[in-house]
mmCIF file of the N, C-alpha and C atoms, coordinates in Angstrom:
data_MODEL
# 
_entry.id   MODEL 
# 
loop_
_atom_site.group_PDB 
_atom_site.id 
_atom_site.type_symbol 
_atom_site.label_atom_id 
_atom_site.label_alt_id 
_atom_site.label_comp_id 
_atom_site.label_asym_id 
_atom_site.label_entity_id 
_atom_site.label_seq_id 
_atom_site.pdbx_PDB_ins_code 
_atom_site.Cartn_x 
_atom_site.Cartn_y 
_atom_site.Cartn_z 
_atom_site.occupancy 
_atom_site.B_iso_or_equiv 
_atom_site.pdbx_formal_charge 
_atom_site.auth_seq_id 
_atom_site.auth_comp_id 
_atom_site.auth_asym_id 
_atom_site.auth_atom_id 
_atom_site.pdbx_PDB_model_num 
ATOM 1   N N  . UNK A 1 1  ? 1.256   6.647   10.975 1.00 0.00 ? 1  UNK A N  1 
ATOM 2   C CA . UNK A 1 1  ? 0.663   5.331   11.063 1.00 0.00 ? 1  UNK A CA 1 
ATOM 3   C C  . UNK A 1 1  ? 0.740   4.694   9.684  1.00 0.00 ? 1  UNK A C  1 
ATOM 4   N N  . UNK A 1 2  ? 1.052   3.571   9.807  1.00 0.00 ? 2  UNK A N  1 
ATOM 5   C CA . UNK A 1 2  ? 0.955   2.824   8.245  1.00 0.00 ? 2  UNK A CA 1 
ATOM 6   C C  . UNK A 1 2  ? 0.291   1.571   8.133  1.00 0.00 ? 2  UNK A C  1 
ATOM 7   N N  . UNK A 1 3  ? -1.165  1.441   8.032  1.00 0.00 ? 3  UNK A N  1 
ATOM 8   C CA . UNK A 1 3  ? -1.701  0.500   7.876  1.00 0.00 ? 3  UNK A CA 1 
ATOM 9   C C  . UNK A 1 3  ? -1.446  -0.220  6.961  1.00 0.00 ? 3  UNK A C  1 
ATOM 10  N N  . UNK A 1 4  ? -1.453  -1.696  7.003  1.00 0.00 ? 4  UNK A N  1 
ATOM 11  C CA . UNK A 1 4  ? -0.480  -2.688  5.487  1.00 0.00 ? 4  UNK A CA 1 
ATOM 12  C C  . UNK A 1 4  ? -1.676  -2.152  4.961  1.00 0.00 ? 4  UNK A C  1 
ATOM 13  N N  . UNK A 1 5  ? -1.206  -2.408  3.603  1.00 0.00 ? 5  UNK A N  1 
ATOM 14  C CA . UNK A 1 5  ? -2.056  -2.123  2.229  1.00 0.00 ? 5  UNK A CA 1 
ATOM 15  C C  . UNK A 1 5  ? -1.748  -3.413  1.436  1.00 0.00 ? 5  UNK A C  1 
ATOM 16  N N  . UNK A 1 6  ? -1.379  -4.658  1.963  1.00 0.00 ? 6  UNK A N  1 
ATOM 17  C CA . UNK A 1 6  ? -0.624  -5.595  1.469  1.00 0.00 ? 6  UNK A CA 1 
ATOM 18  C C  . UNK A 1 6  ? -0.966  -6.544  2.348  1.00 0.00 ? 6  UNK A C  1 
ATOM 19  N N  . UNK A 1 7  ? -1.615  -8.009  2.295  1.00 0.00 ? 7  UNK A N  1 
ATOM 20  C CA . UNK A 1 7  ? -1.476  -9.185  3.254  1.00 0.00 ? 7  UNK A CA 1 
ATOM 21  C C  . UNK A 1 7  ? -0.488  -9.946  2.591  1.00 0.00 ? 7  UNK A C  1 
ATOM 22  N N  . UNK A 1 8  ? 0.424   -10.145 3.039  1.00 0.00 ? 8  UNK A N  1 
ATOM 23  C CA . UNK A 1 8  ? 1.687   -11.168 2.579  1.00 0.00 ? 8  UNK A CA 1 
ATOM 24  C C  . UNK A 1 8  ? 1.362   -12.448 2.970  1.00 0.00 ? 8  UNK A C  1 
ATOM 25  N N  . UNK A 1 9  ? 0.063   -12.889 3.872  1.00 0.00 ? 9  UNK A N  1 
ATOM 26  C CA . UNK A 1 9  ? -0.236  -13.988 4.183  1.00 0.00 ? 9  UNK A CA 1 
ATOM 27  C C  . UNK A 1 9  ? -1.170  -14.921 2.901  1.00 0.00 ? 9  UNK A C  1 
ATOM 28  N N  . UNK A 1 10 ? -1.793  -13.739 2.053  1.00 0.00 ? 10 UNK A N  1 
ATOM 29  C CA . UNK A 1 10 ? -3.122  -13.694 1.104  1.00 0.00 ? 10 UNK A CA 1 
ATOM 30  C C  . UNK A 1 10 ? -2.333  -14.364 0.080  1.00 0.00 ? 10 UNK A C  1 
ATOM 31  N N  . UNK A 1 11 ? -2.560  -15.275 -0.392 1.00 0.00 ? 11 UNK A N  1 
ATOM 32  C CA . UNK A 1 11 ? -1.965  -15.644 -2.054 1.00 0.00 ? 11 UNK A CA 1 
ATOM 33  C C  . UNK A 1 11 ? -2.417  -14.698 -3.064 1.00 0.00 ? 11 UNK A C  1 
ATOM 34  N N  . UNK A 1 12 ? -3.618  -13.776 -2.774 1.00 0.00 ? 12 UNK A N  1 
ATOM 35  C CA . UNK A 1 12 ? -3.888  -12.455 -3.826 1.00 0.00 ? 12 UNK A CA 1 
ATOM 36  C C  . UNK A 1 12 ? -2.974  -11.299 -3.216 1.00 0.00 ? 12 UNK A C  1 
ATOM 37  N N  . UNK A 1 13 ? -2.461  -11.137 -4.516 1.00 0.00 ? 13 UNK A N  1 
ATOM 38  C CA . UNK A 1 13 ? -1.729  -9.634  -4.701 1.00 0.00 ? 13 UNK A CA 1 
ATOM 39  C C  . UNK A 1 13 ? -2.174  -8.842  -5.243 1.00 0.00 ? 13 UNK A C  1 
ATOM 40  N N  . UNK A 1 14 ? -2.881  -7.534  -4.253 1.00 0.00 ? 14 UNK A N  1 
ATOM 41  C CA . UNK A 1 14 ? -3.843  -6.450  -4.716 1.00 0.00 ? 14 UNK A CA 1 
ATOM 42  C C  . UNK A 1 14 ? -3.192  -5.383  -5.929 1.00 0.00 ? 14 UNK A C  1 
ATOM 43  N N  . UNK A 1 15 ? -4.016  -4.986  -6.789 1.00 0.00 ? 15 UNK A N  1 
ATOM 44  C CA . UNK A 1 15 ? -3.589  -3.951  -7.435 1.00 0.00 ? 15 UNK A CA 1 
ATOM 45  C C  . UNK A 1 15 ? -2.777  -2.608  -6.606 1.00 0.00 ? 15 UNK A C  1 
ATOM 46  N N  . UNK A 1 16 ? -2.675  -2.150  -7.647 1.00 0.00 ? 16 UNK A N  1 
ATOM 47  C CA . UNK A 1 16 ? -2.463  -0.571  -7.099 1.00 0.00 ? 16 UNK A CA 1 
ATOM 48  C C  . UNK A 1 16 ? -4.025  -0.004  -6.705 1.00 0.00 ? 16 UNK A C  1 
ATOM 49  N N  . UNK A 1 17 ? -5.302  -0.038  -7.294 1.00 0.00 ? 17 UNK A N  1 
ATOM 50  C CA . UNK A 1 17 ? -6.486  0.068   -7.210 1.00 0.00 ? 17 UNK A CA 1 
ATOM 51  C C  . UNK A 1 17 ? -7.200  -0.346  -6.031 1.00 0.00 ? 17 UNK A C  1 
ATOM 52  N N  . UNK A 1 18 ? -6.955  -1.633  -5.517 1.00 0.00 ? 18 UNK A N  1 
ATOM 53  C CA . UNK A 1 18 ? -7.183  -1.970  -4.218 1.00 0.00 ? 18 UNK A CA 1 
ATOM 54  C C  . UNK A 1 18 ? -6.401  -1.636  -3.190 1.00 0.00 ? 18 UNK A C  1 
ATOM 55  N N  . UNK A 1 19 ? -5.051  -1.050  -3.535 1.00 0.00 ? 19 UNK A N  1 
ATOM 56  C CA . UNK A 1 19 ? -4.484  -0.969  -2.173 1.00 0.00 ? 19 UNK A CA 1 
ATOM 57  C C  . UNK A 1 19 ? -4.668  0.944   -2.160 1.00 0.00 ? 19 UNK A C  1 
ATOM 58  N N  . UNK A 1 20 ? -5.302  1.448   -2.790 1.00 0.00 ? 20 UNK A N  1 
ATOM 59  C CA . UNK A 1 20 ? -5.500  2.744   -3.006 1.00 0.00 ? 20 UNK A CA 1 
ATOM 60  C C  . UNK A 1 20 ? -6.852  2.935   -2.509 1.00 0.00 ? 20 UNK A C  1 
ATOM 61  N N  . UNK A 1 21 ? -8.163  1.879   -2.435 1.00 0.00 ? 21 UNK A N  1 
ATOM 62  C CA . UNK A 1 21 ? -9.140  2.348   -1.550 1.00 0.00 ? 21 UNK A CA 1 
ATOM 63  C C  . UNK A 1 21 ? -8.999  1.639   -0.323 1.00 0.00 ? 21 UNK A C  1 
ATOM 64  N N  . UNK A 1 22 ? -7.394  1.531   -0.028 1.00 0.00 ? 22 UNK A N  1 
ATOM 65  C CA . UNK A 1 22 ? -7.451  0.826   1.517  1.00 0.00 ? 22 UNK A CA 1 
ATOM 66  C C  . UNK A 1 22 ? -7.010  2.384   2.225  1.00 0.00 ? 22 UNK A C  1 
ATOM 67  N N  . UNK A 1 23 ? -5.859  3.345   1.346  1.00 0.00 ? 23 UNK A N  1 
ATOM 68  C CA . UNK A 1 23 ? -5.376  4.403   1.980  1.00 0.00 ? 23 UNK A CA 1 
ATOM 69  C C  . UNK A 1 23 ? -6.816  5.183   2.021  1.00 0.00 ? 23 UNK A C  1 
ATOM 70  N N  . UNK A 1 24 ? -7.775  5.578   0.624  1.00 0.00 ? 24 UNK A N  1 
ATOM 71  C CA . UNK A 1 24 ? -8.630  6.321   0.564  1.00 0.00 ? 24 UNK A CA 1 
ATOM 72  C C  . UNK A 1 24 ? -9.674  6.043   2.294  1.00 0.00 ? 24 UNK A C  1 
ATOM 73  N N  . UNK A 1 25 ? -9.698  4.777   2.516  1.00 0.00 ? 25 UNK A N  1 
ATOM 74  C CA . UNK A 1 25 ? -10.551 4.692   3.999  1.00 0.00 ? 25 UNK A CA 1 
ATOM 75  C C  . UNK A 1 25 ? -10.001 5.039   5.286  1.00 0.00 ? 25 UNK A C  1 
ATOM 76  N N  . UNK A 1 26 ? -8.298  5.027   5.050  1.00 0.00 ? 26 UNK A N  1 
ATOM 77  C CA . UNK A 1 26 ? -7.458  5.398   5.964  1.00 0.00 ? 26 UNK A CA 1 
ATOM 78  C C  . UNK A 1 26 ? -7.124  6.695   6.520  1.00 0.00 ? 26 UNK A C  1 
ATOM 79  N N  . UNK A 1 27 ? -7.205  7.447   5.358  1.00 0.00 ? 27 UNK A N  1 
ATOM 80  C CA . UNK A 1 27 ? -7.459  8.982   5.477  1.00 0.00 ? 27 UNK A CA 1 
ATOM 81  C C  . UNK A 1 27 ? -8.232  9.579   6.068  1.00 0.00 ? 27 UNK A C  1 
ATOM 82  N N  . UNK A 1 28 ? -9.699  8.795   6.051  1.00 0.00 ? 28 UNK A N  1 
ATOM 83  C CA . UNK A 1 28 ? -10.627 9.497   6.661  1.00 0.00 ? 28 UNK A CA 1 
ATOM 84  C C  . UNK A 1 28 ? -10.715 9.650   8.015  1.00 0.00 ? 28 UNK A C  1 
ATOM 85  N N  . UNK A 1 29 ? -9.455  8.939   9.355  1.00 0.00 ? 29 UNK A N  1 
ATOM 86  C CA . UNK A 1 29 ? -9.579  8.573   10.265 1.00 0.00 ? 29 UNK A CA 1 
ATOM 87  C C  . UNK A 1 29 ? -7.768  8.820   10.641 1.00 0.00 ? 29 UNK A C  1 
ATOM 88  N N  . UNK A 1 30 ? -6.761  9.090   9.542  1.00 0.00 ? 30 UNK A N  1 
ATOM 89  C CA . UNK A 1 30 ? -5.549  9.751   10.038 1.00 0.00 ? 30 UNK A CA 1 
ATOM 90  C C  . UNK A 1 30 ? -5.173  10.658  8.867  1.00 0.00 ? 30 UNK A C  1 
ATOM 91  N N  . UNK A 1 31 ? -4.483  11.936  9.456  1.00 0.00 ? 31 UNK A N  1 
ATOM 92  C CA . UNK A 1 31 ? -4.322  12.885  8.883  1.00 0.00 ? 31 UNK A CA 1 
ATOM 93  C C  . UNK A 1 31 ? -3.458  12.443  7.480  1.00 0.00 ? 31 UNK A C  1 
ATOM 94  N N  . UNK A 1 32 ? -3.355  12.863  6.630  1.00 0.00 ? 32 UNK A N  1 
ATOM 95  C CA . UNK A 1 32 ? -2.844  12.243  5.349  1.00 0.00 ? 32 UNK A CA 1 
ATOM 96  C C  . UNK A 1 32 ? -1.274  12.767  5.482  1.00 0.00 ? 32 UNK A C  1 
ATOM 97  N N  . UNK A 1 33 ? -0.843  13.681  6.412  1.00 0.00 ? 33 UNK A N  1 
ATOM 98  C CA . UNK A 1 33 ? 0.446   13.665  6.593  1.00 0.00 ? 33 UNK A CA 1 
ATOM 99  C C  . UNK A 1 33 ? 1.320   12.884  7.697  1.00 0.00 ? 33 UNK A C  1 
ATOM 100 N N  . UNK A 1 34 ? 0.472   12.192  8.233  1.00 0.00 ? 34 UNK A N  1 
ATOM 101 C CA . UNK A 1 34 ? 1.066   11.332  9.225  1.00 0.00 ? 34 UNK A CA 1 
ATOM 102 C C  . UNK A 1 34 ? 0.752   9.865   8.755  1.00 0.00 ? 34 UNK A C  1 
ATOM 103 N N  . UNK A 1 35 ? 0.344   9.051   7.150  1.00 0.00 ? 35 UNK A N  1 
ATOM 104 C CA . UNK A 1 35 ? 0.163   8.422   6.800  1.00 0.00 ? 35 UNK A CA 1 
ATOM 105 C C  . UNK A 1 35 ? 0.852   7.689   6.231  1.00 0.00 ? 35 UNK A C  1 
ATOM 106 N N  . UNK A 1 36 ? 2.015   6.115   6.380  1.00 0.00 ? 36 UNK A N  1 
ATOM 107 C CA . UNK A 1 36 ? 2.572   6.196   5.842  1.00 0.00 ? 36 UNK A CA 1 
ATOM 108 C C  . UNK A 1 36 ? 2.127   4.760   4.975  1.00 0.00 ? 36 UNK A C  1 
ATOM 109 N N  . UNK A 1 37 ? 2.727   4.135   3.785  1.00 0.00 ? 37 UNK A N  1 
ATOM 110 C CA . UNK A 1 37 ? 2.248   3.362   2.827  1.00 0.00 ? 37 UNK A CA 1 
ATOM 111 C C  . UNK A 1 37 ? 3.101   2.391   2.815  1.00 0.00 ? 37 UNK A C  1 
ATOM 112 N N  . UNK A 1 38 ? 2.637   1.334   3.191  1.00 0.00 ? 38 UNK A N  1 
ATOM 113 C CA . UNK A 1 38 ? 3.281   -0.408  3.426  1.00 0.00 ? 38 UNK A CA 1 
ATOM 114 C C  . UNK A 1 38 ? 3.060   -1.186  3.649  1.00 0.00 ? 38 UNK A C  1 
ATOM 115 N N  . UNK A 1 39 ? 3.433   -2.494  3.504  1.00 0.00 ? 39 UNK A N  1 
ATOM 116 C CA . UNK A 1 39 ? 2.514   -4.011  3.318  1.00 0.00 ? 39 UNK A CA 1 
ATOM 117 C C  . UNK A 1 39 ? 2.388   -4.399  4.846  1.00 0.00 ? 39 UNK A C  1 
ATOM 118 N N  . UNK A 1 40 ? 1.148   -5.303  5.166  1.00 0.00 ? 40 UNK A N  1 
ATOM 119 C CA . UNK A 1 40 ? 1.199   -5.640  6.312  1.00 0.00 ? 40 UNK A CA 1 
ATOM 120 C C  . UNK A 1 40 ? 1.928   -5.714  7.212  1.00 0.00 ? 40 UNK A C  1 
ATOM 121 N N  . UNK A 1 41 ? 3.038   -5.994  7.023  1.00 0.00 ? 41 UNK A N  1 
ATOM 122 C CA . UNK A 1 41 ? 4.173   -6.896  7.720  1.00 0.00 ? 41 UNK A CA 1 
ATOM 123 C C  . UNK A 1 41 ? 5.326   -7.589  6.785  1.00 0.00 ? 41 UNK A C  1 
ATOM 124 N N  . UNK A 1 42 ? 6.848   -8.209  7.012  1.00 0.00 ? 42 UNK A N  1 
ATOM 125 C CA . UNK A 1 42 ? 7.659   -8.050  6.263  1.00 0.00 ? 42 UNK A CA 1 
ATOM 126 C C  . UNK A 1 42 ? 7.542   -8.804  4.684  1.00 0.00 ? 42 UNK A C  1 
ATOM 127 N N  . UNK A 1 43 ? 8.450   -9.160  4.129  1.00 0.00 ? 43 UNK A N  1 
ATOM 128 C CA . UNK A 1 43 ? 7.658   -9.689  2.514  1.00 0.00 ? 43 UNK A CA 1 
ATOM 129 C C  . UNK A 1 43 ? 8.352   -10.678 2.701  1.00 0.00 ? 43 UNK A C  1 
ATOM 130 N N  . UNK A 1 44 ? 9.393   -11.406 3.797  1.00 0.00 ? 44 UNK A N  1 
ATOM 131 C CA . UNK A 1 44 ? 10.000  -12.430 3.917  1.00 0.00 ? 44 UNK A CA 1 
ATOM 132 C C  . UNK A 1 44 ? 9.530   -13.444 3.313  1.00 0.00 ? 44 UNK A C  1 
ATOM 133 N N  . UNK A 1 45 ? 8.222   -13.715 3.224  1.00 0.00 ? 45 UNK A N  1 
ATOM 134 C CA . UNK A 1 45 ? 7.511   -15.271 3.242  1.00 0.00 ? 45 UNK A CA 1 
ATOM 135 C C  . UNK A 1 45 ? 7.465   -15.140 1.463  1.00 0.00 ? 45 UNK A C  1 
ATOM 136 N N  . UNK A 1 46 ? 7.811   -14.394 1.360  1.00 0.00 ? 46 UNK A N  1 
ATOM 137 C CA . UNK A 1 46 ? 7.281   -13.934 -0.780 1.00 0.00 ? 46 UNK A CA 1 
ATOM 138 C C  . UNK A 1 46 ? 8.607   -14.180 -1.571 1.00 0.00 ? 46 UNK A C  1 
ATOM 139 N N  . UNK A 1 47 ? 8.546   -14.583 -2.185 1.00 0.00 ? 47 UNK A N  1 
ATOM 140 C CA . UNK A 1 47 ? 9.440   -14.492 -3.470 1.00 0.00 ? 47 UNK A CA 1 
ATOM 141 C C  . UNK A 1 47 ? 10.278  -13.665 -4.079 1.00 0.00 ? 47 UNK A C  1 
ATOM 142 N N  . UNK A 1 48 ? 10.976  -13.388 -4.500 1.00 0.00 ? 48 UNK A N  1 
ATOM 143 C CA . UNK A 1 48 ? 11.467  -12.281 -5.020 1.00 0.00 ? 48 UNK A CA 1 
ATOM 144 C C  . UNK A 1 48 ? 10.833  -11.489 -6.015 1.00 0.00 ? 48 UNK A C  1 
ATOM 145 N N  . UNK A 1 49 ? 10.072  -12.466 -6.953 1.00 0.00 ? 49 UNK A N  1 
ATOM 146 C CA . UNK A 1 49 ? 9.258   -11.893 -8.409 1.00 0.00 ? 49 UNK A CA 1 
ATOM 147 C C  . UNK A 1 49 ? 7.979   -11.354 -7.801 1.00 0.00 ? 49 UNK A C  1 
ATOM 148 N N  . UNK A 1 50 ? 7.495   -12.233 -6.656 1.00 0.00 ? 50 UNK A N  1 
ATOM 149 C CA . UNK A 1 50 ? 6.150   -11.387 -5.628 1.00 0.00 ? 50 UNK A CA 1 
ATOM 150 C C  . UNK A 1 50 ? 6.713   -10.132 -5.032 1.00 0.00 ? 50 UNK A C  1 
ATOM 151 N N  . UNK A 1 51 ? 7.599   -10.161 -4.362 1.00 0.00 ? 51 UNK A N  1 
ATOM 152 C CA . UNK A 1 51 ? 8.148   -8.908  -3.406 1.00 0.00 ? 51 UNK A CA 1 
ATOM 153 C C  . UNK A 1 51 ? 8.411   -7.801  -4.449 1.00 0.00 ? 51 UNK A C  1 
ATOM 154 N N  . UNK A 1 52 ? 9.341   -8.358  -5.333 1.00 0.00 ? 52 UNK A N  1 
ATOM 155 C CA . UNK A 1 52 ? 9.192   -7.037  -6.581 1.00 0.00 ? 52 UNK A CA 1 
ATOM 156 C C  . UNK A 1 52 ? 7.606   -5.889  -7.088 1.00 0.00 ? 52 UNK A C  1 
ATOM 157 N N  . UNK A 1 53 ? 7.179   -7.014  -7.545 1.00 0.00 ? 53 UNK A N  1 
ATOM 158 C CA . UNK A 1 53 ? 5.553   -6.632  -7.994 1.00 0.00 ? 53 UNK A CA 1 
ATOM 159 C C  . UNK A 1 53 ? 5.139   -5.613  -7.113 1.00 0.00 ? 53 UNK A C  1 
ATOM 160 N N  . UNK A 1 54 ? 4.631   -6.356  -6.126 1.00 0.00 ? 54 UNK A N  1 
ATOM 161 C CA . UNK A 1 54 ? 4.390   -5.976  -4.928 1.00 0.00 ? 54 UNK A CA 1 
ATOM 162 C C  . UNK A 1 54 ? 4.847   -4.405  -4.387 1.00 0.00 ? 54 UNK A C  1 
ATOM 163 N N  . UNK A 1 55 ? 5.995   -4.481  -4.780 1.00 0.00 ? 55 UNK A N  1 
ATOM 164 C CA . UNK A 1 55 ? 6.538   -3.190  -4.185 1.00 0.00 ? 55 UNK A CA 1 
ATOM 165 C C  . UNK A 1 55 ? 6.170   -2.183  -5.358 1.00 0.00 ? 55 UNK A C  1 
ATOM 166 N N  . UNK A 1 56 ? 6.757   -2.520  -6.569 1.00 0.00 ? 56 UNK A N  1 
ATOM 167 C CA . UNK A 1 56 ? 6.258   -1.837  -7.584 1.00 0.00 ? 56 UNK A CA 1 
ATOM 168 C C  . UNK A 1 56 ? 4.809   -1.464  -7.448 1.00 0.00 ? 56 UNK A C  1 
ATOM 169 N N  . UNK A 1 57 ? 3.755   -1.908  -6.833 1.00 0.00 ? 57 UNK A N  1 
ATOM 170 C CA . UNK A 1 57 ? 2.091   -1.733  -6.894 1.00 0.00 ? 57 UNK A CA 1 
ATOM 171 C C  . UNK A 1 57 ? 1.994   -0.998  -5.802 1.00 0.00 ? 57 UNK A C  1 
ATOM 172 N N  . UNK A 1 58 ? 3.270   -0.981  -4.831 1.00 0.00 ? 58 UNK A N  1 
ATOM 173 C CA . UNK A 1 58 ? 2.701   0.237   -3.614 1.00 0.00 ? 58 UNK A CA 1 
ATOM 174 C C  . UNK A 1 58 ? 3.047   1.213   -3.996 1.00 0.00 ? 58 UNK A C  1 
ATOM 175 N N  . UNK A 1 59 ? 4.428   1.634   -4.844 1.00 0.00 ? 59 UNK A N  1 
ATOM 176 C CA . UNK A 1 59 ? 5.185   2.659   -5.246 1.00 0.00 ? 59 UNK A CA 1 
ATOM 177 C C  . UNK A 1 59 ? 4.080   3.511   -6.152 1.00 0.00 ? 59 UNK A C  1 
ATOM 178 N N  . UNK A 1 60 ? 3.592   2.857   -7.202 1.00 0.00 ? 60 UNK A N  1 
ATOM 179 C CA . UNK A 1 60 ? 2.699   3.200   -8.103 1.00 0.00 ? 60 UNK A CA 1 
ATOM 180 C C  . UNK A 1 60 ? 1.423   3.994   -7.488 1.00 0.00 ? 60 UNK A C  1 
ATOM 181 N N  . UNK A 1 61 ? 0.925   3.293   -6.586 1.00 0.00 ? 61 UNK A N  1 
ATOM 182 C CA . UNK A 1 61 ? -0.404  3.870   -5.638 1.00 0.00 ? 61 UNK A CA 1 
ATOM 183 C C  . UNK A 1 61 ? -0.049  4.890   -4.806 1.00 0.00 ? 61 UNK A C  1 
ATOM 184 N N  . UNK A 1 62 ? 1.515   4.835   -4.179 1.00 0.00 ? 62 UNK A N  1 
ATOM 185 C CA . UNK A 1 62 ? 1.824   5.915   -3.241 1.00 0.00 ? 62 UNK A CA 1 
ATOM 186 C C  . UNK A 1 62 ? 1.842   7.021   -4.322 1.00 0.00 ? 62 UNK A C  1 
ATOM 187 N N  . UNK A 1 63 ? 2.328   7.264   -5.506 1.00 0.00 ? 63 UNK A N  1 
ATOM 188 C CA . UNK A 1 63 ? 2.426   8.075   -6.462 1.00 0.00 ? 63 UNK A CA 1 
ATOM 189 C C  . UNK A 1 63 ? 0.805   8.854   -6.852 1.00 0.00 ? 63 UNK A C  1 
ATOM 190 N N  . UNK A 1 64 ? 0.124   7.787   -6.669 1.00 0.00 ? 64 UNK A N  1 
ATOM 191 C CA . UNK A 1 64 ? -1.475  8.660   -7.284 1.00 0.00 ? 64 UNK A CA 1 
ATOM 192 C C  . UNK A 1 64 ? -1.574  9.080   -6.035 1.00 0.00 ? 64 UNK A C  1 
ATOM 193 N N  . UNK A 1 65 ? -1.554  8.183   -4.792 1.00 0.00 ? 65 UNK A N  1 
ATOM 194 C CA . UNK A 1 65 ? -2.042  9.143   -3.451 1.00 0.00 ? 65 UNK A CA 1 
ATOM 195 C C  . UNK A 1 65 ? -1.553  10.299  -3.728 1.00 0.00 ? 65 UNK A C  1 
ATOM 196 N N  . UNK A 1 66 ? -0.221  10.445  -3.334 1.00 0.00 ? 66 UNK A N  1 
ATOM 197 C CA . UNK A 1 66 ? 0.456   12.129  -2.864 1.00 0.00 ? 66 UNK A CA 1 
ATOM 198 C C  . UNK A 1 66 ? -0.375  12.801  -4.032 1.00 0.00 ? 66 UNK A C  1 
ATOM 199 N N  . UNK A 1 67 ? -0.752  12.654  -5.481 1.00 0.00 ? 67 UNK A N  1 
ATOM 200 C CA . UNK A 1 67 ? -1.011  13.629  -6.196 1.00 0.00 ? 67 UNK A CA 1 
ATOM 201 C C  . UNK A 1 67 ? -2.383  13.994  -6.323 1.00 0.00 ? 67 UNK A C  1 
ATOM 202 N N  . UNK A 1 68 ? -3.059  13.260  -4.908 1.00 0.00 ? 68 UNK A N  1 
ATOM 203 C CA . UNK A 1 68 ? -4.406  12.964  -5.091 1.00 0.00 ? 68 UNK A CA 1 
ATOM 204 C C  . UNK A 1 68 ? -4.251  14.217  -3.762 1.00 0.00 ? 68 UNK A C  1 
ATOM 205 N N  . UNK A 1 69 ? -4.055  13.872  -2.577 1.00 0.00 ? 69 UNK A N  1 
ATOM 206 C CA . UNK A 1 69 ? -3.940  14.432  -1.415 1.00 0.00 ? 69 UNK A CA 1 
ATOM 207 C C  . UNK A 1 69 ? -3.131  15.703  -1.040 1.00 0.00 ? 69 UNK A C  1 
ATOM 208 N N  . UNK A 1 70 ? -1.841  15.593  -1.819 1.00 0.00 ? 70 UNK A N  1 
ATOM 209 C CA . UNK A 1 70 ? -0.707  16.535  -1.347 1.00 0.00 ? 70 UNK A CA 1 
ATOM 210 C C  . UNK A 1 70 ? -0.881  17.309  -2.783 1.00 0.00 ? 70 UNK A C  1 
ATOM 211 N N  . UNK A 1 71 ? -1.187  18.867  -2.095 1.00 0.00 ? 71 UNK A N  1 
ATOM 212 C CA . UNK A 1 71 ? -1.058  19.968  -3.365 1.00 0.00 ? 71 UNK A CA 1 
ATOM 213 C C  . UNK A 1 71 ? 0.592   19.995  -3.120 1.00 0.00 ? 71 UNK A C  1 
# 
């Protein structure tokens, strides 16, 4: 399951910090190996310099998850 961690509709673009206590609430309700990490829906409507960021801030958060969750 991959709940967005990202509203592409929102003119705010969450940290890595906010989109990290969206997985931390997500966990508690799907197994952390069947979890997967991605923005609401596609980044079409965004920019290129947004879609970059953006991706860079999930990459970054997916990185503390696994080392948070996955021995």
């Amino acid at each position: 399951m991959g709940p967005g961690v990202y509203d592409i509709h929102s003119p705010r673009a969450p940290d890595s910090d906010a989109m990290q206590i969206m997985i931390d609430e997500a966990q508690k309700y799907i197994p952390i190996e069947r979890l997967w990490i991605n923005p609401d829906c596609g980044l079409k409507t965004r920019n290129w310099e947004e879609v970059r960021q953006q991706l860079r801030n999930m990459v970054e958060m997916t990185k503390i998850v696994r080392k948070k969750y996955v021995a």
